[in-house]
C-alpha positions as CSV (number, residue, x, y, z in Angstrom):
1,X,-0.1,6.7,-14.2
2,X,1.3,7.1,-17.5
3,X,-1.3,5.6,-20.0
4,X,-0.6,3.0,-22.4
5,X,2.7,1.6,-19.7
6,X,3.1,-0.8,-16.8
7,X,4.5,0.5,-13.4
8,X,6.2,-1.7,-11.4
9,X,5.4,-0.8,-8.0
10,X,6.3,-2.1,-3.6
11,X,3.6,-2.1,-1.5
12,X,4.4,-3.2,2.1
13,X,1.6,-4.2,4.7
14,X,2.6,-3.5,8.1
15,X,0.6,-5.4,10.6
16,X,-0.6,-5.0,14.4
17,X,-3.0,-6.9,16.3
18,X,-5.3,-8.2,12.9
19,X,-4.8,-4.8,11.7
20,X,-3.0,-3.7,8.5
21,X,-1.7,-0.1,7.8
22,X,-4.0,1.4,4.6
23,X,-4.2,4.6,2.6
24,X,-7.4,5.5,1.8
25,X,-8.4,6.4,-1.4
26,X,-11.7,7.7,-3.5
27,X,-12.6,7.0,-7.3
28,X,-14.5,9.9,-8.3
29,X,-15.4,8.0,-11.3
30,X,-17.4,4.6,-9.3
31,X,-17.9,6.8,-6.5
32,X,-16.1,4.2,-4.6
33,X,-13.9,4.7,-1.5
34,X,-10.7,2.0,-1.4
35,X,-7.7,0.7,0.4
36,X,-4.2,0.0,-0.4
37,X,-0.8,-0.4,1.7
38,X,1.9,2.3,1.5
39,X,4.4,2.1,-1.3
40,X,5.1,3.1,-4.9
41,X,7.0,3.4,-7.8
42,X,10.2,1.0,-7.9
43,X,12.8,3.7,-9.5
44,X,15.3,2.0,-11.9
45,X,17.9,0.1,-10.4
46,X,16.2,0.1,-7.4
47,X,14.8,-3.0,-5.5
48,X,11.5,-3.7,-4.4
49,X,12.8,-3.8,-1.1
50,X,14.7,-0.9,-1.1
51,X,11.3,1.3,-2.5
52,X,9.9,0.1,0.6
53,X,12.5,1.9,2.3
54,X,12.5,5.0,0.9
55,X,9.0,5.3,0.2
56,X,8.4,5.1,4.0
57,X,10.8,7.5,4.5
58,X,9.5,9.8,2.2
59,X,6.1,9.6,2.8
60,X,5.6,9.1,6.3
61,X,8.6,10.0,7.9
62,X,9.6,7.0,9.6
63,X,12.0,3.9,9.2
64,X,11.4,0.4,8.5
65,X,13.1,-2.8,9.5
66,X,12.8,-6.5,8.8
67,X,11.5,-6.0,5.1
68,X,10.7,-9.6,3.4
69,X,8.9,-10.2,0.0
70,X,5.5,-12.2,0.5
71,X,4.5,-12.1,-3.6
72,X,3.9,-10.6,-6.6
73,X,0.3,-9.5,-7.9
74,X,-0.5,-8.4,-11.2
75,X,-3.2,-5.6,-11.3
76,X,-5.0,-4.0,-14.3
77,X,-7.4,-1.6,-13.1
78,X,-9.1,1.6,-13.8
79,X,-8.8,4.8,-11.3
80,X,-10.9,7.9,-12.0
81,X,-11.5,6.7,-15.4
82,X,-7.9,5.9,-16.6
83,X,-7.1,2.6,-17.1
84,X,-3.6,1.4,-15.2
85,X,-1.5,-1.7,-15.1
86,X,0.7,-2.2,-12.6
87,X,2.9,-5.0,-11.4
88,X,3.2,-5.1,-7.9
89,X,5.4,-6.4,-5.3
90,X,4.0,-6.9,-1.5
91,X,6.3,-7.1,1.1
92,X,5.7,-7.2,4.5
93,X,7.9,-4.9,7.4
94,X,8.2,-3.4,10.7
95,X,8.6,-0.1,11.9
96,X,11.8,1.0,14.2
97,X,9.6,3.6,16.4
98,X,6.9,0.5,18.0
99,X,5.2,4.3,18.8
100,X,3.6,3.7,15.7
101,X,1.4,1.1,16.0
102,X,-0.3,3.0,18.7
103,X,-1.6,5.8,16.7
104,X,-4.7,5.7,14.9
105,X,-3.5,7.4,11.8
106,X,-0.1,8.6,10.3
107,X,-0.3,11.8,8.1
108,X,1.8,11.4,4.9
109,X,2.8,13.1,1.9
110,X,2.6,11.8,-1.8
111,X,5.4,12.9,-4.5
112,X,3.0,15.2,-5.6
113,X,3.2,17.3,-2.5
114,X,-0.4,15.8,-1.6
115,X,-1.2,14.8,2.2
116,X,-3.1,12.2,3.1
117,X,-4.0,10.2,6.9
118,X,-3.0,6.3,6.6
119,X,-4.7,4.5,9.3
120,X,-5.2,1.0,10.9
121,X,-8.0,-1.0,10.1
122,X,-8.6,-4.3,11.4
123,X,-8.0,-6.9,8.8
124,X,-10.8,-8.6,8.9
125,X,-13.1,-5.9,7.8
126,X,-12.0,-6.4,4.6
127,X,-13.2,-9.7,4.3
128,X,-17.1,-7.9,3.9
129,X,-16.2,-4.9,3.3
130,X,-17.5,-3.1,0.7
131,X,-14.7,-0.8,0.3
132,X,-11.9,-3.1,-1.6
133,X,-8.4,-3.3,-0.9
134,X,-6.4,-3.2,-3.8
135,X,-4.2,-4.2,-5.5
136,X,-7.1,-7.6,-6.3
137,X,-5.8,-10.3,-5.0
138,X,-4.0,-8.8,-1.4
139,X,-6.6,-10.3,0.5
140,X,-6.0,-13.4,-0.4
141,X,-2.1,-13.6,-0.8
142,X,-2.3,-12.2,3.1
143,X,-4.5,-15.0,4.2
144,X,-2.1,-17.1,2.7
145,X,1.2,-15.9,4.7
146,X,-0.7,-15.4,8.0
């Protein structure tokens, strides 16, 4: 996060049997552990959909079919103490290899070289959860689309 900037970012939420495919993340700063779908940084001249694409690709390894837009959320938020503002596109998608939605956990790698296990948890759970999904507002904007 660059301070002081917006970031326009694709997030996609893959689904399975009431469960949705999450990162998990930690704020060391609330001492708070989160979730939020794969994605990132739309590069310029890039479409949302297209991010979703290659961030999949890059990140976990694997390709992605039937991608389609479900909304846009707006999120200002603060993340280990730095304040972020991000503008965030949520699209929903499949993956080619249906191998996928059998595993409990994918490893992935960040730009930054970083690893990190996204796994399935039941949609649901997030309902009273006290572990948020982010971006504020997912939730809701899934319910919606069901």
């Amino acid at each position: 996060m660059k301070p002081g900037k917006v970031r326009p970012i694709a997030l996609c939420v893959f689904r399975h049997r009431g469960r949705i495919l999450v990162a998990e993340g930690y704020d060391v700063v609330k001492d708070e552990v989160f979730y939020r779908p794969i994605g990132g940084k739309i590069e310029f001249g890039e479409r949302g959909a297209e991010t979703i694409v290659r961030e999949v690709k890059e990140e976990l390894d694997l390709d992605v079919t039937n991608v389609r837009y479900l909304g846009t959320l707006e999120s200002i938020f603060e993340y280990d103490g730095q304040k972020g503002h991000e503008i965030c596109l949520i699209y929903d998608g499949k993956f080619v290899d249906e191998a996928v939605y059998t595993q409990d956990g994918l490893e992935a790698v960040e730009d930054d070289e970083s690893l990190y296990v996204a796994i399935w948890k039941d949609f649901e759970d997030f309902l009273y959860s006290t572990a948020p999904l982010y971006p504020e507002g997912l939730y809701e904007l899934l319910e919606k689309v069901r």
